[in-house]
C-alpha positions in Angstrom: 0.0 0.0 0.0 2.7 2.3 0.8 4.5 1.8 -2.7 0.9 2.1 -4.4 0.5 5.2 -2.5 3.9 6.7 -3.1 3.3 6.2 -6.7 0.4 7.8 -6.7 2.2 10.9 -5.5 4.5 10.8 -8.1 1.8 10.8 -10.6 0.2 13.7 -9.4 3.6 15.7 -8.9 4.4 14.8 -12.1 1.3 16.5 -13.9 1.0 19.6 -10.8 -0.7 21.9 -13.5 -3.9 19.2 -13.3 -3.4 18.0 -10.3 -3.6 21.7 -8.8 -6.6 22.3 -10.6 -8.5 19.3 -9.0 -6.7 19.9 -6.1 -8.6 23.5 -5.9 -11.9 22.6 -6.6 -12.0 20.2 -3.0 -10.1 23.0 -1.3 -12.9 25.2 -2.0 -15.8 22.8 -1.2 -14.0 21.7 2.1 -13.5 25.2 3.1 -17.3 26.3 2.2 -18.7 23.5 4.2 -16.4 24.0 6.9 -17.3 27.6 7.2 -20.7 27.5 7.1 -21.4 25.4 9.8 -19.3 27.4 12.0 -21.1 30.5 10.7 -24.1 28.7 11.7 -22.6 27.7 15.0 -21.5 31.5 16.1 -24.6 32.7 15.1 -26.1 30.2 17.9 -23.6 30.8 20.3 -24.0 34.9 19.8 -28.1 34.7 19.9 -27.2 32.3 23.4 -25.0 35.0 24.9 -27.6 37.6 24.3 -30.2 35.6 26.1 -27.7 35.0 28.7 -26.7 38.7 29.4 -30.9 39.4 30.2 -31.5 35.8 32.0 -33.3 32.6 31.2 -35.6 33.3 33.6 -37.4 36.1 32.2 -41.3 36.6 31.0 -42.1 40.1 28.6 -45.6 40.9 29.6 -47.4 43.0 27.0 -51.4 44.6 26.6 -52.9 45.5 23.4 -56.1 47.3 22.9 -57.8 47.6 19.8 -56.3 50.8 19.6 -53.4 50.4 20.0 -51.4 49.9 23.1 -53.1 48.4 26.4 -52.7 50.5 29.8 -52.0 48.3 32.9 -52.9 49.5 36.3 -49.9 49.9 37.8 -50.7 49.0 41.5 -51.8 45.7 39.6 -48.3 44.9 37.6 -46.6 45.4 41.1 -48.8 42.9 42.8 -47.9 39.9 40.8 -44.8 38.8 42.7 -47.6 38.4 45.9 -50.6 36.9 43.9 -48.5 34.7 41.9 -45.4 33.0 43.5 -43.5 31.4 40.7 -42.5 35.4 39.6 -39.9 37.2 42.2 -39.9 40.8 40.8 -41.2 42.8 38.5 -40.5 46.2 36.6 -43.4 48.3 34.2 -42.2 50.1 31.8 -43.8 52.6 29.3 -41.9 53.0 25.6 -41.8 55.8 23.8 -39.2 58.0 21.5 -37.4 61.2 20.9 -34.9 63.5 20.6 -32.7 64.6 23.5 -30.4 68.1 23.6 -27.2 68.2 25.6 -25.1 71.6 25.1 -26.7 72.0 21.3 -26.0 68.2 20.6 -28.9 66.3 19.7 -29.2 61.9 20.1 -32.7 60.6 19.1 -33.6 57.3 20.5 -35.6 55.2 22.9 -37.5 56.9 26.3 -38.6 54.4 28.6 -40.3 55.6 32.0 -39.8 52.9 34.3 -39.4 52.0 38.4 -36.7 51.6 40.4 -36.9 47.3 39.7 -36.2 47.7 36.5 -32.1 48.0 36.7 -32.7 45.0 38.8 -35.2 43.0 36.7 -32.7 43.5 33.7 -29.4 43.2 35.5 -28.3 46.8 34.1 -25.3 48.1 36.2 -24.2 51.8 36.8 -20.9 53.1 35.4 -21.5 56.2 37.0 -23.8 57.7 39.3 -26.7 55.4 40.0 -30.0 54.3 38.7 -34.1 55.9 39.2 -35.0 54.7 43.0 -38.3 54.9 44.3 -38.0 58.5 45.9 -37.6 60.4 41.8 -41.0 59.7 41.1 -41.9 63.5 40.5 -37.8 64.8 40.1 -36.6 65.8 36.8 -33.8 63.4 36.7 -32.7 61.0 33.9 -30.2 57.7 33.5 -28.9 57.5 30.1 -27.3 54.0 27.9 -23.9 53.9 27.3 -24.6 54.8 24.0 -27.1 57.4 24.2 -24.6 59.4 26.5 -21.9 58.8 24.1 -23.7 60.5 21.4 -24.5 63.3 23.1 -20.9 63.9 24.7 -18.5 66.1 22.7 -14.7 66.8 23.4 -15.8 70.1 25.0 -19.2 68.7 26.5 -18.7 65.5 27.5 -22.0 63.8 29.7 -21.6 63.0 32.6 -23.9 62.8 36.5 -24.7 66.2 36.9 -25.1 67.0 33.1 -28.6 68.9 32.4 -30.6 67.5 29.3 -33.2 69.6 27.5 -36.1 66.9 26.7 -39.0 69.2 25.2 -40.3 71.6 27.2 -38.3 70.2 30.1 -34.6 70.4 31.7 -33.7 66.8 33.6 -30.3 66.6 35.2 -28.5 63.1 34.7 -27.9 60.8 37.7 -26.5 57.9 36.1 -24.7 56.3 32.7 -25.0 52.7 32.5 -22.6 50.1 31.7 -22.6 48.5 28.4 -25.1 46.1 27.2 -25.6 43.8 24.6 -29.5 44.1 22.5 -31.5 41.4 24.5 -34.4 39.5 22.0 -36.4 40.3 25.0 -36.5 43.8 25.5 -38.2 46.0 22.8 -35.6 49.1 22.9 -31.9 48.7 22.7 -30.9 49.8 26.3 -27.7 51.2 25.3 -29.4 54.5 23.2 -32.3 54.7 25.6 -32.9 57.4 28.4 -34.7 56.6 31.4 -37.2 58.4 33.7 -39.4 57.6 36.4 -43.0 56.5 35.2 -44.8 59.4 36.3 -42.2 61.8 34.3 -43.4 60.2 31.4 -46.7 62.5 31.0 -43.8 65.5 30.5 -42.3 63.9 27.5 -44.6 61.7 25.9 -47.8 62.7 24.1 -50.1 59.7 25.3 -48.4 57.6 27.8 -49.4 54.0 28.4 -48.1 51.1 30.8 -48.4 48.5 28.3 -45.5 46.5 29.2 -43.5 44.3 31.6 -40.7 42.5 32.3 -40.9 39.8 35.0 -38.6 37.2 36.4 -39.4 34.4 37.6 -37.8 31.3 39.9 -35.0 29.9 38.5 -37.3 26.5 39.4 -40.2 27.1 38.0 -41.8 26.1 34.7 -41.8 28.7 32.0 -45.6 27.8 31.0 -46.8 27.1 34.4 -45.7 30.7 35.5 -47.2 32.1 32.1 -50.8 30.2 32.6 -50.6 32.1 36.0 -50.0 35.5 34.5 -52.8 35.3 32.5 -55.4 34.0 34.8 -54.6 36.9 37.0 -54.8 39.8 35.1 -58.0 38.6 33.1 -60.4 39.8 35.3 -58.3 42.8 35.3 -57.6 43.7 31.2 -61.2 43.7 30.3 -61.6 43.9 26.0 -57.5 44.0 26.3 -55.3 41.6 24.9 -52.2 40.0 27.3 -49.4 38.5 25.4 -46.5 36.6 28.1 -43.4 35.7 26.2 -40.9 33.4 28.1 -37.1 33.4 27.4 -37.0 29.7 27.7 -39.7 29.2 24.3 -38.2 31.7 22.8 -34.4 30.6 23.2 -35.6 26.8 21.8 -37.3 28.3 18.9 -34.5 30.5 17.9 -32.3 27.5 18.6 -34.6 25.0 16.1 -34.5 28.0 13.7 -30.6 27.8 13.9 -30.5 24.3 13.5 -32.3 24.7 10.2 -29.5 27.6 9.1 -26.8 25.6 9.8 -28.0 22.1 7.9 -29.3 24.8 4.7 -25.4 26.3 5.0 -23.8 22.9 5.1 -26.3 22.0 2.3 -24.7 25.1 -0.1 -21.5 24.2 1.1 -22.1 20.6 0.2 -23.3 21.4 -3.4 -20.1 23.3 -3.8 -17.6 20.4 -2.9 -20.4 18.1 -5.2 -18.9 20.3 -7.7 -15.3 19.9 -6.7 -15.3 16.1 -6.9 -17.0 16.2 -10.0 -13.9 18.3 -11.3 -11.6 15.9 -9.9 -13.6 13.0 -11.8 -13.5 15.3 -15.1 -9.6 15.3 -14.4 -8.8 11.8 -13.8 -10.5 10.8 -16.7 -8.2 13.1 -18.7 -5.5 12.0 -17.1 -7.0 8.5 -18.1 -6.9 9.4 -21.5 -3.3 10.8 -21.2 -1.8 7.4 -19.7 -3.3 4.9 -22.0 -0.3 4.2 -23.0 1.3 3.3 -19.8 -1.9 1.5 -18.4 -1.2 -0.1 -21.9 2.4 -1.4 -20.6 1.2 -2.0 -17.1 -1.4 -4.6 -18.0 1.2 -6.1 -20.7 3.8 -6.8 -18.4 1.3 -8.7 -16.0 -0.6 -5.6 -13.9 -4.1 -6.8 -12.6 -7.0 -4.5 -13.5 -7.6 -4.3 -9.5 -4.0 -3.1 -9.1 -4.4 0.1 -12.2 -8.2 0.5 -10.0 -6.2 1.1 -6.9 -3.5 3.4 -8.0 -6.1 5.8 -9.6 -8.1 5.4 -6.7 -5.1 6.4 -4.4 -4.5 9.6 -6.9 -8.1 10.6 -6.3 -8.4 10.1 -2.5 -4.6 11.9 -1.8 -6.4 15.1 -4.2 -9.3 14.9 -1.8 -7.6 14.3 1.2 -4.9 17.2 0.7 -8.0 19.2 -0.4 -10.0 18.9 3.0 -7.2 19.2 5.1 -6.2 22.6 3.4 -9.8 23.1 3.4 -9.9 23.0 7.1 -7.7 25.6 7.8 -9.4 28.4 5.0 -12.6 26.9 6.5 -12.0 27.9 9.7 -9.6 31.5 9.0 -13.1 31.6 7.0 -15.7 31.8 9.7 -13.1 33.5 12.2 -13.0 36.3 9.8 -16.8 36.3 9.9 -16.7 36.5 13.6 -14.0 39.1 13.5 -16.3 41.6 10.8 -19.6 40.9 12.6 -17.5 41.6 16.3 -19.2 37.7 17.9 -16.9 35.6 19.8 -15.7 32.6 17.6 -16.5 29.4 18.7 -15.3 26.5 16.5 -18.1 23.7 15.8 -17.3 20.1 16.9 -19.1 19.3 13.8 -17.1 21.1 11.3 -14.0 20.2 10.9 -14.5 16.1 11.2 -17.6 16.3 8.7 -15.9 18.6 6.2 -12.9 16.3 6.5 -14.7 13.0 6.1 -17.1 14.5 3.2 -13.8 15.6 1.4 -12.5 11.9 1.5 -15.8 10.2 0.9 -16.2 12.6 -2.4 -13.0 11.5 -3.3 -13.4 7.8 -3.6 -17.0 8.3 -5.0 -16.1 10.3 -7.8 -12.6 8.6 -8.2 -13.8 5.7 -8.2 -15.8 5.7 -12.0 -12.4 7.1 -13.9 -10.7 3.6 -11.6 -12.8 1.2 -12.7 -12.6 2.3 -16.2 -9.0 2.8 -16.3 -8.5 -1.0 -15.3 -11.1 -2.1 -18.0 -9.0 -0.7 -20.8 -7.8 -3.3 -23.4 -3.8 -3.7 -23.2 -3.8 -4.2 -26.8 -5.9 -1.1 -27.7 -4.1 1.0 -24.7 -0.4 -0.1 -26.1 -1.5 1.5 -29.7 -2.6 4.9 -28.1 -0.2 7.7 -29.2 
C-alpha cells in the first residue's frame, strides 16, 4: 500500500498543473462546508449569549387594545410577585421616542419611564452615578445607555452625572450612565441609546403615555408555561376587551435554537453542493488523465498488472487530491468563519461538527467520484491502450 501510495504521488507531482486544478476545486468545497457550519454555530452561540446577558428566567408581559397599546394599572403589575409566587420581581415600563439636547448636541432614541426594579429585573449596572429609585417619582432626573450618552458627549461637553438634558419643554439633570449592554431579543428598545425616567415623568415627555408592558422574572425552578398560565389568569379579570401577550425566554431561546439548526443544515447544504462540484472536477480530471496514460496502463497490464492493481492506483490519486483538499480546506474553512466573527465583532466558537464532517465528506467525495475514472481505467484493453499515441 505504501508503494501504491507513493506512486500515486508521483503521478500527481508529475502533472502539478492538473493535479492543482482538482486539487482546488476540494479546497474550496472543504472550506465552504467547513465555514458554514461554523457561521451557523457563532450565530447560535452569539443569539445564546444575548439571552444570557438578560437571564433565562425572564417573562415580557405585553397589553394590546384595539387601539393600540393596552394600559395596565400599575398597582396591579406590582402585585404579581404576591398573587403569583413562581415570579420574584417585577419592573413596568412605558416605551416611547425622541430627541434629546445636551449643550446643542442632539441623540434621538428610545424613552422608557420605568421604576426603580427595572435595573434590577434587567441586571443593568451603573458606570456612574446610579439608577431611578423609588424617591424620583416626581424629580426631573434621567439615566442615560452607554450609547445614548456617548452620542450626546462632545470633546468640550462631555455627559456625565450632573449633566442637564433639554427633553421638550423640560430640563432633567442626569444621575447615572449605564454600563454597556448587549440588545437582548427580549426587551423591545436597545438599552444602550435609551434614556430613562421615572414612570410618572413620562406624561412631561410623551404625548399619550401608556403602561403597556412588563418585564418579569421568575424562579430559576419554576416552569416557563406554568408561570405564564398564572400571568394570564390573574390579570383577566383585570384587562377587560385587552389583549395580554407573556413571552418566556426559555420558548423563545428553543425556537430560535430550532430556527438555527435549520440555518446551519441549509449552510452545510450550499456548502455541500459546492464540494459536489469539486469532486465532479476531480472526476473530469482523472479521466483526462486517463486518457493521457493509456499508453502506460497499456504497458502496465502487458507486463502482468491486474486491473484491480491500475483500480487502486487511480483510486489512491483521487483520494490523496481529496484528502490534501479537505485538510487545506480545514484551515481556510475555519480562517473563513473566524473572519466572519472578526467583521460581525461575535466571539468565535469552532463547531465540533465542522472540521470532522468537512474532512470525512472531502475523502468520501474522493473515492465516490474517483472511483468511476478507476474502474474504467483497469477495463482498458492492453492491446488497444499499447497502440494509443
Amino acid at each position: 500500500m505504501k508503494r501504491v501510495a507513493a506512486e500515486a504521488v508521483a503521478n500527481l507531482l508529475a502533472s502539478r498543473q492538473r493535479s492543482a486544478l482538482a486539487l482546488l476545486g476540494i479546497v474550496i468545497g472543504a472550506a465552504a462546508v467547513i465555514a458554514m457550519l461554523n457561521v451557523g454555530a457563532i450565530a447560535r452561540n452569539e443569539t445564546i449569549r444575548q439571552f444570557r446577558q438578560l437571564g433565562t428566567d425572564i417573562l415580557t408581559l405585553r397589553l394590546d387594545a384595539d387601539s393600540g397599546l393596552g394600559n395596565f394599572a400599575l398597582a396591579d403589575v406590582e402585585a404579581l410577585p404576591q398573587e403569583v409566587p413562581m415570579v420574584t420581581e417585577v419592573a413596568p415600563f412605558v416605551i416611547g421616542g425622541g430627541s434629546v439636547l445636551h449643550e446643542g448636541t442632539a441623540a434621538y432614541g428610545s424613552h422608557l419611564g420605568v421604576t426603580a426594579a427595572f435595573a434590577s429585573v434587567s441586571r443593568l449596572r451603573p458606570r456612574a452615578g446610579r439608577f431611578i429609585s423609588d424617591l424620583d417619582r416626581y424629580e426631573l432626573y434621567a439615566v442615560l445607555g452607554h450609547g445614548m450618552a456617548q452620542q450626546l458627549s462632545t470633546s468640550y461637553a462631555p455627559v456625565g452625572v450632573g449633566s442637564n438634558l433639554r427633553i421638550g419643554r423640560y430640563v432633567f439633570t442626569v444621575i447615572g450612565i449605564l454600563e454597556p449592554v448587549l440588545q437582548s431579543p427580549m426587551m423591545p428598545v436597545d438599552i444602550d441609546t435609551t434614556l430613562f425616567v421615572s414612570v410618572p415623568n413620562v406624561r412631561r415627555i410623551m404625548a399619550n403615555p401608556a403602561l403597556s408592558m412588563a418585564i418579569a422574572r421568575i424562579r430559576p425552578d419554576a416552569e416557563a408555561e406554568a408561570a405564564v398560565h398564572q400571568i394570564e389568569r390573574y390579570f383577566a379579570p383585570k384587562i377587560r376587551d385587552q389583549r395580554l401577550t407573556v413571552q418566556s425566554a426559555r420558548q423563545l431561546i428553543a425556537g430560535m435554537q430550532n430556527q438555527m439548526q435549520l440555518f446551519t443544515l441549509l449552510l452545510g447544504a450550499v456548502g455541500a453542493i459546492a464540494l459536489a462540484l469539486g469532486g465532479v472536477g476531480v472526476m473530469n480530471i482523472m479521466l483526462v488523465s486517463i486518457a493521457e496514460r493509456r499508453r502506460e496502463i497499456g504497458v502496465r497490464l502487458a507486463i502482468g498488472a491486474e486491473p484491480g492493481d491500475i483500480r487502486t492506483l487511480f483510486l489512491a490519486e483521487a483520494v490523496i487530491l481529496s484528502v490534501a483538499g479537505g485538510i487545506i480546506g480545514i484551515f481556510l474553512g475555519i480562517g473563513g468563519a473566524w473572519f466572519f466573527a472578526w467583521l460581525s465583532g461575535w466571539e468565535f466558537v469552532l463547531s465540533p461538527t465542522a472540521v470532522p464532517l468537512g474532512a470525512g465528506v472531502s475523502a468520501a467525495v474522493g473515492i465516490f467520484f474517483g472511483f468511476y475514472p478507476a474502474v474504467m481505467a483497469s477495463r482498458l484493453d492492453p492491446i488497444e491502450a499499447l497502440r494509443a499515441e
